[in-house]
C-alpha positions as CSV (number, residue, x, y, z in Angstrom):
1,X,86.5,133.0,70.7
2,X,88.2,131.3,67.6
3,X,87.6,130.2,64.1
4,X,87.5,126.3,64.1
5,X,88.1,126.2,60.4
6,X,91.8,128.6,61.3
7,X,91.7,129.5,64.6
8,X,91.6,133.0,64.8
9,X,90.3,135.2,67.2
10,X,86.5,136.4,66.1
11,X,84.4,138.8,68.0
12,X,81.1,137.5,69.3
13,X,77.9,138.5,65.9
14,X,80.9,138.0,63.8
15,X,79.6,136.5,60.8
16,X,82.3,135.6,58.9
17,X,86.3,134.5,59.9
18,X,88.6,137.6,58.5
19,X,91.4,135.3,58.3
20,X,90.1,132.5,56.1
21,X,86.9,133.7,54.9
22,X,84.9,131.0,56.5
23,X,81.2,131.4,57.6
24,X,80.5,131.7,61.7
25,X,77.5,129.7,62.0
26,X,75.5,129.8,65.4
27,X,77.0,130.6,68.5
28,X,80.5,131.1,68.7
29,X,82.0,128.9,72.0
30,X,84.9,130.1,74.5
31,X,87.7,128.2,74.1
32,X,88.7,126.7,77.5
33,X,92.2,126.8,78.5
34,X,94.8,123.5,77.9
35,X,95.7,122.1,81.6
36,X,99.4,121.5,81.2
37,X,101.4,118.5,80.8
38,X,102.0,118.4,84.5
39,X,98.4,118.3,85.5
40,X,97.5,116.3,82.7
41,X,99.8,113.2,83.7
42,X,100.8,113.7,87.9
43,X,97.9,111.6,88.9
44,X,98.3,108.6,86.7
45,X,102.1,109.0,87.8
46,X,101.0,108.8,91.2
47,X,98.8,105.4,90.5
48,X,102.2,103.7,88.3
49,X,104.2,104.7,91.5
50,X,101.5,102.8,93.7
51,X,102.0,100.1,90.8
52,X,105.9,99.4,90.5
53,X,105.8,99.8,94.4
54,X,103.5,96.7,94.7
55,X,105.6,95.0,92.7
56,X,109.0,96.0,94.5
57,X,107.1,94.7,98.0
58,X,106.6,91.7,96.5
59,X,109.8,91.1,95.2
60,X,111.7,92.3,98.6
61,X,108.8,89.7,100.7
62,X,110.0,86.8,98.5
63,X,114.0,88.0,99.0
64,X,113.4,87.8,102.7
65,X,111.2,84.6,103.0
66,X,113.9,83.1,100.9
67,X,116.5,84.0,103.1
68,X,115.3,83.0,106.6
69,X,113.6,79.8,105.3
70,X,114.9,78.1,102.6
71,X,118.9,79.2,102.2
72,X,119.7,78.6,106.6
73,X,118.5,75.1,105.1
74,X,120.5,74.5,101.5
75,X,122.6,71.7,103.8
76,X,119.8,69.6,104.5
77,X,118.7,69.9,101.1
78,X,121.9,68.1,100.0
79,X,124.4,71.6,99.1
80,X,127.7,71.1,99.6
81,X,128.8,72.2,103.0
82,X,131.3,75.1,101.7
83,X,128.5,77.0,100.5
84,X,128.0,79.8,102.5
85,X,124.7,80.2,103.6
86,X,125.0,82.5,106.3
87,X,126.5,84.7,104.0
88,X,123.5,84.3,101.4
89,X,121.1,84.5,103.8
90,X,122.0,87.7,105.5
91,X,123.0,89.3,101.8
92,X,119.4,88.5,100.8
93,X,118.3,89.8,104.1
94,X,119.8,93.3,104.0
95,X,119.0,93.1,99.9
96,X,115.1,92.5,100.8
97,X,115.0,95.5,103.1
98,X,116.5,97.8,100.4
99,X,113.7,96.2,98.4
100,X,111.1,96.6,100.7
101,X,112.3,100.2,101.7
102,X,112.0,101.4,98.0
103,X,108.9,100.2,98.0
104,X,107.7,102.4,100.9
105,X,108.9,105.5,99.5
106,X,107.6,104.9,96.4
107,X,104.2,104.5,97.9
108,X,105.0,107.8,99.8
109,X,106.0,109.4,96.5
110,X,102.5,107.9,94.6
111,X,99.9,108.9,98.0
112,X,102.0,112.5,97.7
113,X,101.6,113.1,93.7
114,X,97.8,112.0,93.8
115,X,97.4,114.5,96.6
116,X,99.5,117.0,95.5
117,X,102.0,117.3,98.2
118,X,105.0,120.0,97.4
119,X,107.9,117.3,98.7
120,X,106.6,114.3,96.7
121,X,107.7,116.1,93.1
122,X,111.7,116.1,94.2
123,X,110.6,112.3,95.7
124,X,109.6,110.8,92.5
125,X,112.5,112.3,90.8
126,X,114.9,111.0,93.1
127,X,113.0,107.6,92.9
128,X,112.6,108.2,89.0
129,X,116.5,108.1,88.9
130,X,116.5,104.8,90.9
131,X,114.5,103.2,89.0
132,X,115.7,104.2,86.0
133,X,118.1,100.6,86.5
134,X,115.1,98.5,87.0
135,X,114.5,97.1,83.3
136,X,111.8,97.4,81.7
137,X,109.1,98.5,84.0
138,X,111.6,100.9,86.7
139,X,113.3,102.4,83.2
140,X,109.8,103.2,81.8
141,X,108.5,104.6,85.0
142,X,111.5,106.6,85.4
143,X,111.9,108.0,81.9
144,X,107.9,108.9,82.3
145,X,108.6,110.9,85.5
146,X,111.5,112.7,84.5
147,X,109.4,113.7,81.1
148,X,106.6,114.7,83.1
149,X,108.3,116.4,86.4
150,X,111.9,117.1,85.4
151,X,111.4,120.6,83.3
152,X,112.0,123.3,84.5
153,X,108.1,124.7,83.4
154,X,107.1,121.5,85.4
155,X,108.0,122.7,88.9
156,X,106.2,125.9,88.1
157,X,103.0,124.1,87.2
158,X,103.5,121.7,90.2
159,X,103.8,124.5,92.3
160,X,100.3,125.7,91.0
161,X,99.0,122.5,91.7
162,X,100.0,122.2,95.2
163,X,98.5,125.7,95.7
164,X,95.7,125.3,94.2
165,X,94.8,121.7,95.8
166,X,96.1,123.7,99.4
167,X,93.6,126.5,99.0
């Protein structure tokens, strides 16, 4: 129990602080512990990697509609014929199912932090690092992951959560 004018310790029927001097009036209340930064921040983590993930699905379905329907048809729509489009059409391809595959494991690396799953901490940082390129919103997910999960204190306390959510 603690002083709220200082914060030092007092003994319960103590009826003044012997730090500061200040009266104890009424009951004096425990002082519950501070949940640490990990615990404070790994499920809003796990809801921005559902987030940027929704947007990165989105982003690789467009690459991919674009490039089966509308660049195998940049001829008929009056491009000159040295344009390449089969090359432009399978780039955006494979480019859409990098997208798109990103997208799944950060999903996987938001379900896993909301549910405290021991892999998805070294998932998000890998992701974190990733995204880190993605300006604005991959760079400020990715600096907000490593601050929260990179630490060495973090992996302690995210072990604790994992443990304590598997008990």
């Amino acid at each position: 129990m603690f002083c709220d004018g200082c914060g030092a310790a007092v003994q319960p029927g103590q009826a003044f602080c012997s730090r500061c001097g200040k009266q104890i009036i009424g009951p004096v209340s425990p002082v519950y512990p501070i949940p640490g930064r990990v615990k404070q921040h790994v499920h809003l983590l796990g809801i921005l990697w559902y987030a940027i993930s929704a947007l990165n699905a989105v982003g690789g379905l467009i690459l991919l509609v674009v490039s089966n329907t509308l660049i195998p048809h940049l001829h008929q729509m009056g491009a000159p014929q040295e344009t390449p489009t089969s090359f432009l059409s399978t780039l955006l391809g494979i480019v859409g199912v990098i997208v798109l595959a990103k997208a799944a494991f950060g999903f996987l690396a938001g379900w896993g932090l909301t549910q405290g799953e021991g892999w998805a901490r070294v998932l998000a940082l890998v992701l974190a690092f990733l995204a880190l390129f993605n300006i604005p919103f991959g760079t400020a997910i990715g600096v907000y992951t490593l601050w929260v999960l990179l630490p060495g204190q973090s992996q302690h306390e995210y072990d604790e959560i994992v443990r304590s959510r598997a008990a």
